[in-house]
C-alpha positions in Angstrom: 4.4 -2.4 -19.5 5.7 -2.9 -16.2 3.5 -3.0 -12.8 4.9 -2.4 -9.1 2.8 -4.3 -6.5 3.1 -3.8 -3.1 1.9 -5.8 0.0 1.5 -4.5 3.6 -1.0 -7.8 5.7 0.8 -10.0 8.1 -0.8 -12.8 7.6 -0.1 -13.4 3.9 -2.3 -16.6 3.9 -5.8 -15.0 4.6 -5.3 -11.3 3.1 -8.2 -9.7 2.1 -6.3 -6.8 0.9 -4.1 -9.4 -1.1 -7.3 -10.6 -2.5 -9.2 -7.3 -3.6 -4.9 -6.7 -5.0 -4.9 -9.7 -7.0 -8.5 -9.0 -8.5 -7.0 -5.5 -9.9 -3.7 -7.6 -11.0 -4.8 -10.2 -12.7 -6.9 -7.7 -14.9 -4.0 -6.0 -15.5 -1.8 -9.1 -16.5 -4.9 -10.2 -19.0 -4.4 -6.9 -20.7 -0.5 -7.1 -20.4 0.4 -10.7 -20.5 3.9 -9.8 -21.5 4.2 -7.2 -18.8 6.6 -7.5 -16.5 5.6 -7.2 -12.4 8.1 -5.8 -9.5 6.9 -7.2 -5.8 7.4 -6.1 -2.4 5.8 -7.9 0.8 6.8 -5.7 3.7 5.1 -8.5 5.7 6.6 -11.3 4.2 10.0 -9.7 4.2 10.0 -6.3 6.4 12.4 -3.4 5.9 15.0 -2.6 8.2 13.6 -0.3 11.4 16.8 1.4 11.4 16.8 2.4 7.7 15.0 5.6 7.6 17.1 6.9 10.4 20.4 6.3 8.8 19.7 7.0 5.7 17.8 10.3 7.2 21.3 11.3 8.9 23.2 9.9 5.7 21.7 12.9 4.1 23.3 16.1 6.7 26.6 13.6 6.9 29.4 14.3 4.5 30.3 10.9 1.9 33.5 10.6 3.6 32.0 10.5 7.2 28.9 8.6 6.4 28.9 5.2 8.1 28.6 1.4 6.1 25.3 1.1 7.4 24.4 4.8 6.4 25.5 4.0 3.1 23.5 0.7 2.8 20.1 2.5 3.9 20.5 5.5 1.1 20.8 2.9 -1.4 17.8 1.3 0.1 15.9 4.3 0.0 16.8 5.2 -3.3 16.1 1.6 -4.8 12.3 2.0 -3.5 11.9 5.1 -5.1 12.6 4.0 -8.2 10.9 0.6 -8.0 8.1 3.6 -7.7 9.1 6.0 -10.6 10.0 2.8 -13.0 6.2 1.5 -12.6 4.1 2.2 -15.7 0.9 1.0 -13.1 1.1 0.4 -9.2 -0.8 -1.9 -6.7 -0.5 -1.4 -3.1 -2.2 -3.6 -0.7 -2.7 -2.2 2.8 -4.4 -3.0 5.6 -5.4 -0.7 8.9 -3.5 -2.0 11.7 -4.4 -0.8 15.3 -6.3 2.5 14.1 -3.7 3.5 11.6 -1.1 2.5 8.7 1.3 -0.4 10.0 4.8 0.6 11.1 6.8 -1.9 8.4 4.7 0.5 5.7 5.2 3.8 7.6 9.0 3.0 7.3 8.8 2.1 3.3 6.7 5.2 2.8 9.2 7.0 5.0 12.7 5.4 3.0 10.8 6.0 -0.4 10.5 10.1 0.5 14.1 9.6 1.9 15.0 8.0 -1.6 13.0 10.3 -3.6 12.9 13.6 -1.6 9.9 15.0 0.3 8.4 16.9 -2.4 8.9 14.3 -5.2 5.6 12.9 -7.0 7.3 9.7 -7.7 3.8 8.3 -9.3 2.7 11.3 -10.8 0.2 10.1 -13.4 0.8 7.1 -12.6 -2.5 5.0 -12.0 -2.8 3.0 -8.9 -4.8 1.1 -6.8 -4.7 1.3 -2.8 -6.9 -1.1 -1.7 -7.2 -1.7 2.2 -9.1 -3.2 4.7 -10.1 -2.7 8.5 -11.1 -5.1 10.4 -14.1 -3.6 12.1 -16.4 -0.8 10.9 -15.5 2.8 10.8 -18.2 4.6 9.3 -21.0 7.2 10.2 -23.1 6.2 13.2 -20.6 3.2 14.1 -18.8 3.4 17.6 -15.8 4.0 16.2 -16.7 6.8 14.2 -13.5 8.9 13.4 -11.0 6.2 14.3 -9.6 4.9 11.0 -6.5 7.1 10.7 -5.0 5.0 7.7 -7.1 5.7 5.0 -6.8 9.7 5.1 -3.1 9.0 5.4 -3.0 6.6 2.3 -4.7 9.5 0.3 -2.7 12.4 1.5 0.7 10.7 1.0 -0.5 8.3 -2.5 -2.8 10.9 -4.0 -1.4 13.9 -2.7 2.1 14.0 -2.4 3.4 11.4 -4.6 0.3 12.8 -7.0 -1.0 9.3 -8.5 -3.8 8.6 -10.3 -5.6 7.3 -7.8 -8.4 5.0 -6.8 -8.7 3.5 -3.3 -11.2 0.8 -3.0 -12.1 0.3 1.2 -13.4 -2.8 2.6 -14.4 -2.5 6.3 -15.6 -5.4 8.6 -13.0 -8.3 7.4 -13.1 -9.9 10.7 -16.7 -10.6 11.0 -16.3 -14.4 9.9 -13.9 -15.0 12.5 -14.9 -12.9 15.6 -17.0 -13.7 18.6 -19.3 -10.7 18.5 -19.5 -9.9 15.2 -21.9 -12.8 14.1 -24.8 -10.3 13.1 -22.3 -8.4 10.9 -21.8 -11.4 8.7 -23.8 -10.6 5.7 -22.7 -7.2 5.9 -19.1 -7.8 5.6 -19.9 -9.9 2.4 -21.7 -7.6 1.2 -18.4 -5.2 1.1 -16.4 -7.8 0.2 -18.5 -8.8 -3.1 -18.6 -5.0 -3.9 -14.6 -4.4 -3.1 -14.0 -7.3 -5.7 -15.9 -5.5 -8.0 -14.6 -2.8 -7.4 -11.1 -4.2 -8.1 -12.3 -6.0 -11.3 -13.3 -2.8 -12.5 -10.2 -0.7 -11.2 -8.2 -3.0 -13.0 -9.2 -3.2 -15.9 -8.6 0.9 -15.7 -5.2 0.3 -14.4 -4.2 -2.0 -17.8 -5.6 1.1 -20.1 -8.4 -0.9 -21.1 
């Protein structure tokens, strides 16, 4: 069995996505202990911000007239896109940055339908967990009501166009322990973060088949 994990925070050593993400992974490595895992950090080690353009233009450029760097970016692409279709189970970890899905995972979402093709369901069947995590609250009633633009995004693209077998576990408030302001939100946000673990307990022991 062979599981694909994918990691989007910026700050690697206090992740709570990473931490819901290695809940679901080390269920499925207890089920699969001679699996084998494939990792990206697009944090840790960010894709090229030029890639999806050239390889974009690689794709309306003849082979003879496509540049080095043209050349380098389609085999980017289509090395993503099959880190995705080889994956018997996936993991992606993915935090909301600044309302919305960071840019360094826009681009790998955007190289792997450059790999792949736009209308490719390179996880079709697949099971996967998207877990992510916003920093603030976004729900009903809160202030910023209507303002988390990642998570439809994550479903439409993960869910819908690559057609996985999707769960998506959402933890909200993740800066409460650390914010001036958000004292009185404390218990709250580990409240969510108790029932996110779960959550990712559960989800992967789903994700190994068990």
């Amino acid at each position: 069995m062979h599981l694909f994990r994918l990691d989007a925070s910026i700050l690697p050593a206090m992740s709570t996505s990473a931490e819901i993400a290695d809940r679901a992974e080390a269920e499925w490595a207890a089920a699969h202990p001679d699996g084998t895992v494939t990792r990206r950090h697009l944090g840790a080690t960010p894709l090229p911000a030029d890639a999806w353009a050239l390889a974009t233009t690689a794709g309306s450029t003849s082979e003879a007239e496509r540049t080095p760097a043209q050349r380098d970016a389609l085999a980017l692409a289509a090395e993503l896109a099959a880190e995705l279709q080889d994956a018997d189970a996936a993991i992606l970890a993915v935090p909301l940055y600044n309302f919305g899905v960071s840019q360094h995972f826009k681009t790998w979402v955007d190289l792997v339908i450059a790999g792949a093709g736009p209308a490719t369901p390179v996880l079709k069947g697949t099971r996967t967990v998207v877990a992510t995590t916003l920093g603030g609250g976004y729900g009903p009633g809160t202030p910023r009501e209507g303002w988390d633009h990642s998570t439809p995004y994550l479903r439409r693209v993960v869910g819908g166009i690559w057609q996985a077998d999707l769960t998506l576990i959402k933890c909200e408030l993740t800066l409460a322990a650390t914010t001036p302001g958000m004292e009185g939100l404390r218990d709250l946000a580990e409240q969510q973060r108790t029932q996110a673990l779960d959550a990712a307990r559960d989800a992967g022991r789903v994700l190994a088949g068990v």
